[in-house]
C-alpha positions, 0 to 999 in steps of 0.5 A: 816730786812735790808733797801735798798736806793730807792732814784731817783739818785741810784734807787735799787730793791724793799726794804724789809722794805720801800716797805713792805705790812701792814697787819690790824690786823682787816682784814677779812681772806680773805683779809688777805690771798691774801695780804699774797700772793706773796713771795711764788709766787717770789719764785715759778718761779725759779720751773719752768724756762728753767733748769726744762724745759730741765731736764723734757722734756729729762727726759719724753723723755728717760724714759717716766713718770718713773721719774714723782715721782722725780718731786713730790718728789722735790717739796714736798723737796721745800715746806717743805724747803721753809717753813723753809725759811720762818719760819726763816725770820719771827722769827729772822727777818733776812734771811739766808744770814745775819745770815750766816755773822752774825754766821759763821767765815769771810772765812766761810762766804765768801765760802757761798757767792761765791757758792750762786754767782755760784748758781745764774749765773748757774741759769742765764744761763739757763735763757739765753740758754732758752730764746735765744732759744725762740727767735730763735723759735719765731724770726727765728735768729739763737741761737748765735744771741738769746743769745746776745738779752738775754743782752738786759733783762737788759732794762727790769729790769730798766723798773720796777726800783722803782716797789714795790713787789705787781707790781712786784709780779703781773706781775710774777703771769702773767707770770706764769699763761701765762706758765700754760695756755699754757702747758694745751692747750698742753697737751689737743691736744697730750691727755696723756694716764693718767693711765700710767700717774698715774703709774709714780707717784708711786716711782721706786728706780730701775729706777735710778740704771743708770748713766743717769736716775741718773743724771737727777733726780738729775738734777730735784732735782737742777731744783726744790730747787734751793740755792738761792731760801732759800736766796731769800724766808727767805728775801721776807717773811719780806715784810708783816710787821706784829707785833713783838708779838708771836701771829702776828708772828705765824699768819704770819707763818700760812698765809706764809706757805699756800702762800708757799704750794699753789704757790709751788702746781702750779710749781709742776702742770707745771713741771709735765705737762711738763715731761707729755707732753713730755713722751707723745709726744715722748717717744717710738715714734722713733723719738729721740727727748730728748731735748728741742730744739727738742720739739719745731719742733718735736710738730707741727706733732704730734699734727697736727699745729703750736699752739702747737710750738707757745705756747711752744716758748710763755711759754719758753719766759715767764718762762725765763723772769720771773726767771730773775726777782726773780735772780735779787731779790736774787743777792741783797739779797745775796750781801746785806746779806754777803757783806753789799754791795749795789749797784743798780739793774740794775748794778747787772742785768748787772754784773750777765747777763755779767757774764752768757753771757760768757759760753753760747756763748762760749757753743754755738759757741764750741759745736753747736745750739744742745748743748743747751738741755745739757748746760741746764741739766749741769745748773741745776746738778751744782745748785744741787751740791750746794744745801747741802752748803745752806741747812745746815745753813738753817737747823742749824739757823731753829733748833736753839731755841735761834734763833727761839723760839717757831718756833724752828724746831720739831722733825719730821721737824728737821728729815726729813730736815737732811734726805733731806740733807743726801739724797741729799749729798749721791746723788750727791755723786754718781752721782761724782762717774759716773762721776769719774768712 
């Protein structure tokens, strides 16, 4: 595990090691179950901020709940990936990026650096696109302005300095529950037609014969499993401070993976009340709402008053919050992991939120306020292109029985890993032929 310096004059983001949970060996299992919570839930919140907004709403939009089952079929992809992630962390001690260092040769390493750089600041960018556009549903300013409010998140970050990860784990857990409180009061007021809602679940492969619907699915696919996200888990995990004997590793895996399926379960609920909400409240109404700066004033008369729109700007806000907290945590880890560097967490708010900043004005000011929806969709479609550049360490590393030992991948996991990966490299794969055709 590495060691980030918490001292008053440099303060850092929460450490893996000085800021870990003890777990008693004695602990009822109750007890032990909800001190294993948390990293899961870190990891959640990037399954559910303004990318996968914008790709579900258009997705419902345009093609009602035929998509439903790429939302299910992502997520699925994530828990068994996140499982992978976490696996790893527990049994080498290590995560992804220091093992990347670590086994690959400086170039390589250094290539895998920079594409988990762009997948953070892609990410990042939909965090300020999407809150900048609650600040103008909430505040009334325009998006221009929104977006340059978005630089002041950085106060934020410097508010929870010295937090340790069961603060901020709670807060995060606040914020989801803030999100899925909202979409529910939703969802009860424009009242779904659930047997269609049911259909959509089932897969329909035809449905992504077309350059669009293809493009969004992958777009849901990048919105879902997101690089850094493998970065990120395969590091928290190692803040349950466990024994380094096999049976309080394989006990840490066994509590690890039901935090892991259980906070994944909650961001496919949201995701999918999202498309729903969308699908039904738009699809086929003639209205050509498809994005997600027409949701909000687009809810108001279907659902007859302004609770839903409030809810909707409540949600967006809180979900964009909350990812900023998990891309801070896993721009330390990644910097920490290739580079060996550290620096505090606010300069690495900064840096990152600088960085984002740049491409959303310049978004917003060349192509206008209703460019946010495919500023969002294309954040997302970029993380996807990235996604097979993480997966494959992360499959390699989790196959290694020198590396793993007795959680080495099984043949059944192992398959269908490198099937993900094949499926979602063949994907992106046709998605760069439309583009190119």
């Amino acid at each position: 595990m590495y060691k980030l310096p918490t001292t008053a004059t440099a303060p850092f983001c929460p450490s893996a090691v000085s800021d870990s949970v003890a777990i008693p060996p004695n602990a009822s299992l109750g007890r032990k179950l909800l001190l294993y919570m948390g990293p899961g839930l870190l990891v959640s919140v990037g399954y559910m901020d303004p990318g996968n907004w914008a790709t579900a709403i258009e997705a419902g939009s345009r093609f009602g709940y035929a998509l439903l089952f790429m939302v299910v079929l992502a997520s699925l992809s994530g828990m068994l990936l996140q499982n992978l992630c976490s696996r790893l962390g527990i049994a080498s001690g290590r995560d992804l990026a220091q093992l990347s260092r670590e086994r690959y040769r400086p170039g390589v390493a250094r290539a895998q650096w920079l594409l988990a750089e762009l997948s953070i600041l892609a990410t990042d960018l939909a965090e300020v696109l999407g809150a900048a556009l609650a600040f103008h549903l909430l505040l009334g300013v325009s998006i221009t302005v929104g977006v340059v409010l978005t630089a002041f998140d950085t106060l934020i970050v410097l508010a929870l300095q010295g937090a340790n990860f069961r603060r901020l784990e709670a807060i995060v857990l606040g914020l989801i529950a803030t999100i899925g409180g909202c979409f529910f009061v939703e969802l009860v007021l424009v009242k779904p037609h659930w047997p269609e809602v049911a259909a959509g679940l089932w897969p329909s492969w035809s449905v992504l014969g077309g350059q669009e619907p293809l493009y969004l699915a992958i777009g849901i696919l990048g919105a879902t499993v997101m690089p850094h996200n493998l970065y990120l888990h395969s590091s928290v995990v190692q803040t349950r401070l466990t024994g380094s004997d096999l049976a309080s590793k394989r006990s840490a895996v066994r509590f690890s993976r039901v935090d892991t399926l259980a906070s994944l379960s909650l961001a496919l609920l949201i995701n999918a009340a999202i498309m729903i909400l969308a699908a039904a409240a738009f699809h086929g109404k003639g209205d050509g709402a498809v994005e997600i700066q027409d949701a909000y004033h687009l809810l108001d008369p279907l659902v007859g008053g302004t609770l839903a729109s409030l809810l909707f700007g409540i949600a967006l806000l809180a979900a964009g919050q909350s990812s900023t907290f998990t891309g801070t945590l896993a721009g330390q880890v990644v910097m920490e992991g290739f580079l060996q560097a550290k620096i505090p967490c606010w300069q690495r708010r900064l840096i990152t939120r600088g960085l984002a900043l740049v491409p959303a004005l310049a978004g917003v000011i060349w192509l206008g306020d209703g460019a946010v929806g495919s500023l969002l969709v294309l954040s997302q479609v970029v993380l996807s292109l990235q996604l097979p550049f993480a997966l494959w360490p992360l499959i390699r590393f989790s196959s290694d029985r020198r590396l793993m030992g007795a959680f080495v991948n099984g043949p059944l996991v192992r398959g269908l890993a490198w099937f993900l990966f094949g499926l979602i490299s063949l994907a992106n794969l046709g998605l760069l032929y439309f583009w190119m055709t």
